[in-house]
C-alpha positions in Angstrom: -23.0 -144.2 4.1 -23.3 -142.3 1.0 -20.8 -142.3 -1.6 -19.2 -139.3 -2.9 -20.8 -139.7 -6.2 -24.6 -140.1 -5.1 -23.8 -136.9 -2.8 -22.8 -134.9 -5.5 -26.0 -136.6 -7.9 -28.2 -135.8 -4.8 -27.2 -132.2 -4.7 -27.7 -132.1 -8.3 -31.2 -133.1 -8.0 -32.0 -130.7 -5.0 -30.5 -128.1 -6.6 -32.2 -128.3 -9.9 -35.5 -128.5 -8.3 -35.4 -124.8 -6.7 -34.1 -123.3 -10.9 -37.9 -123.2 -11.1 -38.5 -121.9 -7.9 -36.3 -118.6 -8.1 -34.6 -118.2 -11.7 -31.5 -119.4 -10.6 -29.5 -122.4 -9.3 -25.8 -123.3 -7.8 -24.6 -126.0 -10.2 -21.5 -128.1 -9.4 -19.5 -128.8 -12.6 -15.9 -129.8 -11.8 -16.2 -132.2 -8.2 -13.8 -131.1 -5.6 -10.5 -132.6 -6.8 -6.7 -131.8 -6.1 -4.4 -130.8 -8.8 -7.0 -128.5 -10.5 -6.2 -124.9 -11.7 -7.9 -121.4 -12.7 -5.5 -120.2 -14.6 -7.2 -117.0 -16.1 -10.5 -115.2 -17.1 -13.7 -116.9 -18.1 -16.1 -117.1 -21.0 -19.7 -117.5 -20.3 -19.2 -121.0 -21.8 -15.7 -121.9 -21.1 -13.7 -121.9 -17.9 -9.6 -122.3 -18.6 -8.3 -124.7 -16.1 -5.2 -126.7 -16.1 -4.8 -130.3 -14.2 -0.8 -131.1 -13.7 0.4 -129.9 -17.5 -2.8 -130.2 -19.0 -4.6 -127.4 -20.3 -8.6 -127.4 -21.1 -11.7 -125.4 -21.2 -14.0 -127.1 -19.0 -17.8 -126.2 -20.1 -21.0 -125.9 -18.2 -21.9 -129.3 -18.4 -18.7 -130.8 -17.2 -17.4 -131.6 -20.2 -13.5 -131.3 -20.6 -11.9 -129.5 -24.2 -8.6 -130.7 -24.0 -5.8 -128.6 -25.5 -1.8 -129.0 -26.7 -0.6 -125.5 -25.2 1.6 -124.2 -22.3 -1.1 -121.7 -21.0 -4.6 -119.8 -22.0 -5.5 -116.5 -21.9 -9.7 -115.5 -23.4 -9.1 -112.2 -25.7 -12.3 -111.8 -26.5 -15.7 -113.5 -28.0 -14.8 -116.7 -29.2 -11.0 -115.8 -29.0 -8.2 -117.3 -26.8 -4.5 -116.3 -26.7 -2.3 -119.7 -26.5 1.5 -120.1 -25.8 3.1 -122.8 -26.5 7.3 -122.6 -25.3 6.6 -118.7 -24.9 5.2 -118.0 -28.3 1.4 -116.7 -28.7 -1.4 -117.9 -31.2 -5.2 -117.8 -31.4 -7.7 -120.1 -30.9 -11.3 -119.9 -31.3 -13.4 -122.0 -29.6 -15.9 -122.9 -32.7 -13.2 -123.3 -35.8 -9.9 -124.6 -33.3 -6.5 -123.0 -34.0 -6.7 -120.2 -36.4 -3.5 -118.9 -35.4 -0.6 -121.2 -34.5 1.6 -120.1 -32.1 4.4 -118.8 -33.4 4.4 -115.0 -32.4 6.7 -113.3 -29.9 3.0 -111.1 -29.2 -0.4 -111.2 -30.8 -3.1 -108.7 -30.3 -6.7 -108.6 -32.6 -6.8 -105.4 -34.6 -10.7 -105.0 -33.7 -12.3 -105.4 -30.2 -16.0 -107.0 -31.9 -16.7 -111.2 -31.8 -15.7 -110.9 -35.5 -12.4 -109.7 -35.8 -10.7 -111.5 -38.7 -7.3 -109.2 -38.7 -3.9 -109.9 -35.9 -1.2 -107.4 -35.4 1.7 -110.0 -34.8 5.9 -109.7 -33.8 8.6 -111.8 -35.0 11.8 -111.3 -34.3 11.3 -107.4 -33.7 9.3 -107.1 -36.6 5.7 -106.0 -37.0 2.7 -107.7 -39.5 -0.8 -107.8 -40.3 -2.0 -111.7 -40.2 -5.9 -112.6 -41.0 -8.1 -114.9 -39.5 -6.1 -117.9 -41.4 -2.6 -116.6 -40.8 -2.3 -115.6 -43.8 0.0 -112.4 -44.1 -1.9 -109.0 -45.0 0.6 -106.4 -44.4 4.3 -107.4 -44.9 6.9 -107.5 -41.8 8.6 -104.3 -41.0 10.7 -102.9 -38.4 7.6 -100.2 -37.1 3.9 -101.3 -36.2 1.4 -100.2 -38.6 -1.1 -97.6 -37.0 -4.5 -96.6 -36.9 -5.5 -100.1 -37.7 -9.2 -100.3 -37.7 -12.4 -102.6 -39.6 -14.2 -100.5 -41.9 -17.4 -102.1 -42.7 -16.4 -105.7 -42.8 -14.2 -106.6 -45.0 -12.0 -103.3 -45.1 -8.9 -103.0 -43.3 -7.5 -99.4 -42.8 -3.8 -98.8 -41.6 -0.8 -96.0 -42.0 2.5 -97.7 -42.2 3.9 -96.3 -39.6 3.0 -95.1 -36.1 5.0 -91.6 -35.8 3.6 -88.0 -35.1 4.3 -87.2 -38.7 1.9 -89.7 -40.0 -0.7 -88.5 -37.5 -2.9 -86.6 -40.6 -1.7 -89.2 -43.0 -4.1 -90.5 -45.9 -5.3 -94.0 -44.6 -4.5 -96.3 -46.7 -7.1 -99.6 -47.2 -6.5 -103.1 -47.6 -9.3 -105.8 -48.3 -9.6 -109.1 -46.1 -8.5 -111.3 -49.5 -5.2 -109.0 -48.9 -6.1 -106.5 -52.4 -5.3 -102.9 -51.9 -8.7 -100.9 -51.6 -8.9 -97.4 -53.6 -9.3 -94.4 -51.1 -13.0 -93.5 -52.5 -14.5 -97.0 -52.5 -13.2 -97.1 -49.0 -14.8 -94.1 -48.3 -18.0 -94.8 -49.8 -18.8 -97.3 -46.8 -17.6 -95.8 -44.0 -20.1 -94.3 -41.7 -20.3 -90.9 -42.7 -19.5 -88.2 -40.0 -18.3 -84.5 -39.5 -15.6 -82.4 -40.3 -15.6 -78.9 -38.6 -14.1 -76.6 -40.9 -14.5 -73.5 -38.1 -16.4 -72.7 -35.1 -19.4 -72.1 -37.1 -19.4 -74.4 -39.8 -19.2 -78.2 -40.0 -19.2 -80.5 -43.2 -21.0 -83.8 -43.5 -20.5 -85.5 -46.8 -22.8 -88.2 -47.6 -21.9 -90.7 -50.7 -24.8 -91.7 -53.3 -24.1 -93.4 -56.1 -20.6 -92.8 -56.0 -21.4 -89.7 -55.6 -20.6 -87.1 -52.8 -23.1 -85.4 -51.7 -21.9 -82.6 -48.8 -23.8 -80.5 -46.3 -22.7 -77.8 -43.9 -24.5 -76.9 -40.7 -23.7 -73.9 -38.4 -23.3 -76.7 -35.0 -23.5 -80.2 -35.0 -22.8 -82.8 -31.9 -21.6 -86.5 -32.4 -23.7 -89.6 -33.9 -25.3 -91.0 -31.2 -27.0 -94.2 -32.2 -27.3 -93.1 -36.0 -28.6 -90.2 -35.2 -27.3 -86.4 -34.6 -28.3 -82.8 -33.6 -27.3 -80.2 -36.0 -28.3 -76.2 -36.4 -29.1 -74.9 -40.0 -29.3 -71.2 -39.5 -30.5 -70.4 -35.5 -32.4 -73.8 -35.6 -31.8 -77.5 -34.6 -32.8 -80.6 -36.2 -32.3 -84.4 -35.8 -29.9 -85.9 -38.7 -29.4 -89.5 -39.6 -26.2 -91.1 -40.3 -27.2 -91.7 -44.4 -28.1 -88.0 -44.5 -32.0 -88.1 -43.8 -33.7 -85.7 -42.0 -35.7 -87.3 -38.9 -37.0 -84.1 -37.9 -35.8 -80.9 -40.1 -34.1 -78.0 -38.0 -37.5 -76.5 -36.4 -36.6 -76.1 -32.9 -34.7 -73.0 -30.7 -32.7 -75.1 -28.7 -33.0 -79.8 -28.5 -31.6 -82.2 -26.4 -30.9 -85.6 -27.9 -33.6 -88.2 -27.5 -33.7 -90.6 -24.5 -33.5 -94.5 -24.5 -38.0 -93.9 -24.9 -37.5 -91.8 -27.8 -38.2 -88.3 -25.8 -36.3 -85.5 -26.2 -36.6 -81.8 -24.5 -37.0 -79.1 -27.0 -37.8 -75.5 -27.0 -40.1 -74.0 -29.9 -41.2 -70.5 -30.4 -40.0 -69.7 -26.6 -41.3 -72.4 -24.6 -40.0 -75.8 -24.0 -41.8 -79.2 -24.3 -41.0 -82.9 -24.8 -41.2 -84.0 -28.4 -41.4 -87.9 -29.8 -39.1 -89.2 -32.6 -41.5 -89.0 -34.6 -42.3 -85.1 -34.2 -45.3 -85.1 -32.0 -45.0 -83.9 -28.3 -45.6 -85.4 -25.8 -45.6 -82.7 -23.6 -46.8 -79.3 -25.5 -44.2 -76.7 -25.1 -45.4 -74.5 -22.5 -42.7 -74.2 -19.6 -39.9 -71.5 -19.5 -37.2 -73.9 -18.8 -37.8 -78.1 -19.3 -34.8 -80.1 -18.6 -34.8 -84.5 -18.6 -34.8 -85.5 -14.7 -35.1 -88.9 -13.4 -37.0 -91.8 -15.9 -39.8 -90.6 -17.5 -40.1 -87.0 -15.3 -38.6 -83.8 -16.2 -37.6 -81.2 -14.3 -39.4 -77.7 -14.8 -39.3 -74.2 -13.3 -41.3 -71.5 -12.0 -40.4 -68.0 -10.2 -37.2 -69.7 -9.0 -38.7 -73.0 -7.9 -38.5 -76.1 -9.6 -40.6 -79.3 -9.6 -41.4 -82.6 -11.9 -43.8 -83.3 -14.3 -44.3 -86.8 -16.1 -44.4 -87.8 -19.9 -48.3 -87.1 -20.2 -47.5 -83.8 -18.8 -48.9 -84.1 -15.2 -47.4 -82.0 -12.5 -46.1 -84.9 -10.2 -44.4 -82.3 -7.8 -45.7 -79.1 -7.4 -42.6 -76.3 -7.4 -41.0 -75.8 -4.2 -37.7 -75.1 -3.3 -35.7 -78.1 -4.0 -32.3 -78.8 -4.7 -33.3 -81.8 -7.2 -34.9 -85.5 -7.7 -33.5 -88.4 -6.8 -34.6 -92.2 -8.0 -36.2 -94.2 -5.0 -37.4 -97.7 -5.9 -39.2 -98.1 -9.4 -42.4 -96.5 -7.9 -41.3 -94.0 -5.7 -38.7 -90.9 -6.2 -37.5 -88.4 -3.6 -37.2 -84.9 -3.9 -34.4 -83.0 -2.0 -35.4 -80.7 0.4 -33.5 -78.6 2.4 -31.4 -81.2 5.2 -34.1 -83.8 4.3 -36.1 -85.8 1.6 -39.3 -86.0 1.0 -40.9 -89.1 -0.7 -43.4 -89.4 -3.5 -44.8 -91.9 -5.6 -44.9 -91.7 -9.0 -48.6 -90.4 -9.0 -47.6 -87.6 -7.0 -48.9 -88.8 -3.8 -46.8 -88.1 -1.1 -45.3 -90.7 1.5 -46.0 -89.0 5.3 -42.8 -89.6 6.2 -40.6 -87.5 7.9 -37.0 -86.9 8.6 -35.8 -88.4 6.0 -31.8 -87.8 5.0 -30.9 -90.8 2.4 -32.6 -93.1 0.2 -30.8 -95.8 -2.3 -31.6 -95.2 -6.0 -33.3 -99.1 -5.8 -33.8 -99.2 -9.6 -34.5 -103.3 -9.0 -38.1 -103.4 -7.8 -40.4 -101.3 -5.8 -38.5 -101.9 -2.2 -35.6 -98.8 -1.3 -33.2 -98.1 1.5 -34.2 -95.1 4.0 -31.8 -93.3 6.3 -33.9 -91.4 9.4 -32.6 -89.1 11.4 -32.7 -90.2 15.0 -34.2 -88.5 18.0 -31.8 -86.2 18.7 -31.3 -85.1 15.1 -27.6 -86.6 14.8 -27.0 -87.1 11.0 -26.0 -90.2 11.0 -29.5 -91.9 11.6 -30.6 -95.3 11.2 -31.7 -97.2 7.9 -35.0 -99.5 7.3 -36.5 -100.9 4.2 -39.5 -98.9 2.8 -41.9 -100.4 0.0 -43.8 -98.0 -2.2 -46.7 -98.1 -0.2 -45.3 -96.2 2.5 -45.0 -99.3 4.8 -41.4 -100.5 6.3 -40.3 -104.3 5.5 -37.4 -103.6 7.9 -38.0 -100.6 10.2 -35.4 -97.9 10.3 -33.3 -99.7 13.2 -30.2 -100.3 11.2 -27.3 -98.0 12.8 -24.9 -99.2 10.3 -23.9 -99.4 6.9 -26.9 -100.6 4.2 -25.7 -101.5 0.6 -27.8 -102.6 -2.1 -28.1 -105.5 -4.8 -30.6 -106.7 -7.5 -31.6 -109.3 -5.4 -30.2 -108.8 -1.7 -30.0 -105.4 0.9 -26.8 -106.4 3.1 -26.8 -104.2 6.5 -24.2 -103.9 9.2 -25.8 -105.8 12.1 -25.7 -102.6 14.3 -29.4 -102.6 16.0 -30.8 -100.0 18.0 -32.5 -100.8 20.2 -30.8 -104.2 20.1 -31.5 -107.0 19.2 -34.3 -107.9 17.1 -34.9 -106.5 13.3 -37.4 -108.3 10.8 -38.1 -111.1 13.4 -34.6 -111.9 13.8 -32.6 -111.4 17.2 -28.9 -111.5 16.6 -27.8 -111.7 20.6 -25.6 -108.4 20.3 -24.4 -106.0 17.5 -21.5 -106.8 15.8 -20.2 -104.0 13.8 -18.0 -105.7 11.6 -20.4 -108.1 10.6 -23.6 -108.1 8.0 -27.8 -109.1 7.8 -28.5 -110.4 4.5 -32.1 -109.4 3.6 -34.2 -110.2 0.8 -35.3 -107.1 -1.6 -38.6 -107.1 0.4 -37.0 -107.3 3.9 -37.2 -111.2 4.5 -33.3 -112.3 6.4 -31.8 -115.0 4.3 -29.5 -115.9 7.0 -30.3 -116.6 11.0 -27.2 -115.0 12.3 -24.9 -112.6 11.1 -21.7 -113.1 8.6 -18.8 -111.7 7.2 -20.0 -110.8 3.2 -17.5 -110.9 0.9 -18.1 -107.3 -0.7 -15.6 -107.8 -3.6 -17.7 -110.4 -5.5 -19.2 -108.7 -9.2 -22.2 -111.1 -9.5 -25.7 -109.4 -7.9 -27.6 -112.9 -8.4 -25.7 -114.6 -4.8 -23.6 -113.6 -2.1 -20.3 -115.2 -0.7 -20.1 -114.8 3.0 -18.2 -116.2 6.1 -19.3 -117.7 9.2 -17.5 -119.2 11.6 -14.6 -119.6 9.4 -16.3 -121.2 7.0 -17.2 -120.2 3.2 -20.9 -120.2 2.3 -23.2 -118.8 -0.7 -26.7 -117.7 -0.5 -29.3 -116.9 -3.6 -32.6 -117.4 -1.8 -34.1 -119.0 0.8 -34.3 -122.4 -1.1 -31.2 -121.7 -3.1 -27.8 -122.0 -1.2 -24.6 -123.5 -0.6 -24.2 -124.3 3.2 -21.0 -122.4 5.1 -18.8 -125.6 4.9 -15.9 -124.8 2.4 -12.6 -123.3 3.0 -12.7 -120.6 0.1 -14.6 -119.3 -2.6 -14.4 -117.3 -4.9 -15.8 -115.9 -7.8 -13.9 -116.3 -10.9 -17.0 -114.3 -13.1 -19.5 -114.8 -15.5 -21.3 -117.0 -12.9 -18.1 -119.8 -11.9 -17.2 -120.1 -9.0 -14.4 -121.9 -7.5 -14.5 -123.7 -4.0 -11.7 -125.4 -1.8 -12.1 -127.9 0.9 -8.7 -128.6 2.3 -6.5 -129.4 -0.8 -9.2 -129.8 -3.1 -10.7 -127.7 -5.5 -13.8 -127.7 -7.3 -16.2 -126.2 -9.3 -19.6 -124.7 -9.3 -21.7 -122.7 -12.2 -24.6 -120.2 -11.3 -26.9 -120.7 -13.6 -29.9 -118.4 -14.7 
């Protein structure tokens, strides 16, 4: 008979062997054990556990960081809230305790991995702490508002959070704790607008210590360093230092996308123009608006259709109510009751009766919803590839939902009981298939799925009573435990009986 120990080595060693086989494996890292705890959210490398009074932060590999506090909470990055007899410090998992817990309540004054400024209580009263607990801003009876980082060693405040402070000077303080002057302050952070009237907006720029200010008739927020504004009747793409990355030349502009294309209109026609001026699609259409990935969405007499970024008419106008996403080769265009299916070549998928597809922004494979014989709504759902050609045919009377890696369907089957090879005996309505992206069932029998779980990269399902967890075909953990669940980040925690363990999904 095996001992525990070589069990848990052996599943190791299988489990290892399939990382290579699908990106991913189930990892065991804590044995199941009683006495062990979750006692609150994640980090990708730490999981806070506690065993009798213990506190830790168990990692990947096993491996146990033991700690002296009552409880653990992860703030955020590399941050943890600790108590210790109901008072609150910090600790950061690469420099230890930065902040000893001696605060009624804590909080970071910045959300980023590099905060190094604490809004702390004692005793009623409210203070600015840094990264070393040393004290910024004295103790007084009201919190300090507007607290923000500017650049990163700036720290700007009011001293008081009341309505008539709301338009109060900021005031700045550095992170060695010396008061900042207003104008160096200024000087490094990011510049943006101030509207002075409907038609006039300010941007001030600083050079040399220097203030250099513009004013534009329209401008729209900084959107990844970069801004619309109108000079005059014409729109132009500003930087945040105050460089022009086109100068106002167009009628109308639409920010640029994540591909660096934007939709502009120029001397009466719209087109599709590149951050670096050229178009990419000449402006020749009398209305051009951004669609689905890499089409756009044109009209003519009334009708609209989609042309892609070289400019090729994908789908001829017709009356359509819009485009949908269908796969990452295929897209669907709403028409009438129904949809009709293209690829992203413009050849279209001879398919008809069509009344759903999911977006499937994974791979090539999508969800399709037919309308039955008798033209009831409802319909059934199959699993189409971009070739046209099912992978599971449109025999699925229930619910279909989709993930990265998995379509999960009601096992409703009509006409029961076979779909994709497999015969599940009888529908069960409250039950789910698990099917691979391209249609393959990871599972020979139907389960409860545990629909609440965040991660896309396995399932958590039910059979029999039993807990199990399925990746792939080769990568799973058999229906034998009690509970699992899924704490985030990839850990999951599992319970046989009395005892607890836990496992890591690793990519």
């Amino acid at each position: 008979m095996l001992k525990p120990g070589l069990t848990f080595l052996l599943f190791f060693l299988f489990y290892g062997s399939a990382f290579t086989q699908t990106g991913g494996s189930f990892r065991w890292v804590l044995p199941l054990q009683k006495n062990a705890v979750l006692i609150g959210q994640p980090a990708p490398a730490y999981l806070p556990m506690q065993e009798g009074k213990q506190i830790f932060l168990l990692a990947p590999d096993g491996s146990k960081k033991t700690l002296p506090y009552d409880s653990i909470s992860r703030e955020q990055g590399p941050f943890w809230s600790i108590w210790k007899t109901s008072l609150q410090g910090i600790y950061h998992v690469g420099k230890g305790e930065i902040i000893p817990p001696l605060y009624e309540y804590i909080r970071s004054v910045s959300p980023t991995e590099t905060s190094w400024a604490f809004q702390v209580e004692k005793y009623g009263m409210q203070a600015i702490v840094d990264d070393r607990n040393r004290i910024l801003l004295p103790y007084q009876k009201s919190a300090y508002a507007r607290l923000s980082i500017v650049g990163d060693t700036i720290l700007a405040y009011l001293k008081h959070d009341v309505y008539n402070f709301v338009n109060a000077d900021l005031l700045y303080i550095s992170r060695n704790g010396n008061q900042v002057a207003d104008q160096v302050a200024k000087s490094i952070t990011p510049a943006d607008f101030q509207r002075i009237s409907s038609n006039q907006y300010v941007f001030s720029v600083s050079e040399k210590g220097k203030t250099r200010p513009d004013t534009f008739a329209a401008a729209e927020k900084f959107v990844n360093n970069l801004a619309l504004v109108k000079r005059d009747s014409l729109w132009g793409y500003l930087r945040r230092d105050g460089s022009w990355l086109l100068t106002p030349r167009f009628q109308a502009a639409a920010m640029f996308d994540t591909a660096g294309y934007a939709v502009v209109k120029t001397r009466g026609k719209y087109g599709v123009v590149k951050t670096d001026g050229a178009f990419l699609v000449e402006p020749r259409f009398a209305f051009l608006k951004a669609s689905l990935p890499g089409f756009f969405e044109f009209k003519e007499n009334g009708k609209i259709g989609l042309v892609n970024t070289a400019g090729k008419t994908v789908v001829p106008v017709g009356d359509f109510g819009g485009f949908l996403s269908a796969g990452t080769r295929c897209l669907a265009a709403k028409s009438g009751d129904t949809l009709l299916l293209f690829r992203h070549d413009g050849t279209l998928i001879p398919l008809s009766g069509v009344i759903e597809c999911t977006k499937g922004r994974f791979d090539e494979y999508f969800g399709v919803r037919i309308k039955n014989k008798s033209g009831y709504r409802i319909g059934a759902w199959g699993i189409l590839g971009a070739d046209g050609q099912w992978r599971v045919p449109a025999v699925l009377n229930g619910s279909l939902v989709e993930y990265s890696r998995f379509f999960v369907a009601e096992a409703i089957v009509q006409p029961c009981c076979i779909v994709a090879g497999l015969n599940i005996s009888e529908n069960q309505p409250h039950k789910q298939l698990i099917f691979t992206r391209n249609g393959i069932p990871l599972l020979n029998t139907p389960v409860e799925v545990n629909f609440d779980g965040t991660a896309s990269q396995f399932l958590i399902y039910r059979n029999t009573g039993k807990f199990g967890a399925v990746a792939s075909q080769e990568i799973r953990l058999q229906p034998e435990f009690d509970e699992i669940k899924e704490a985030g980040l990839g850990w999951i925690k599992v319970r046989k009986g009395e005892e607890w363990g836990v496992i890591k999904w690793t990519e």
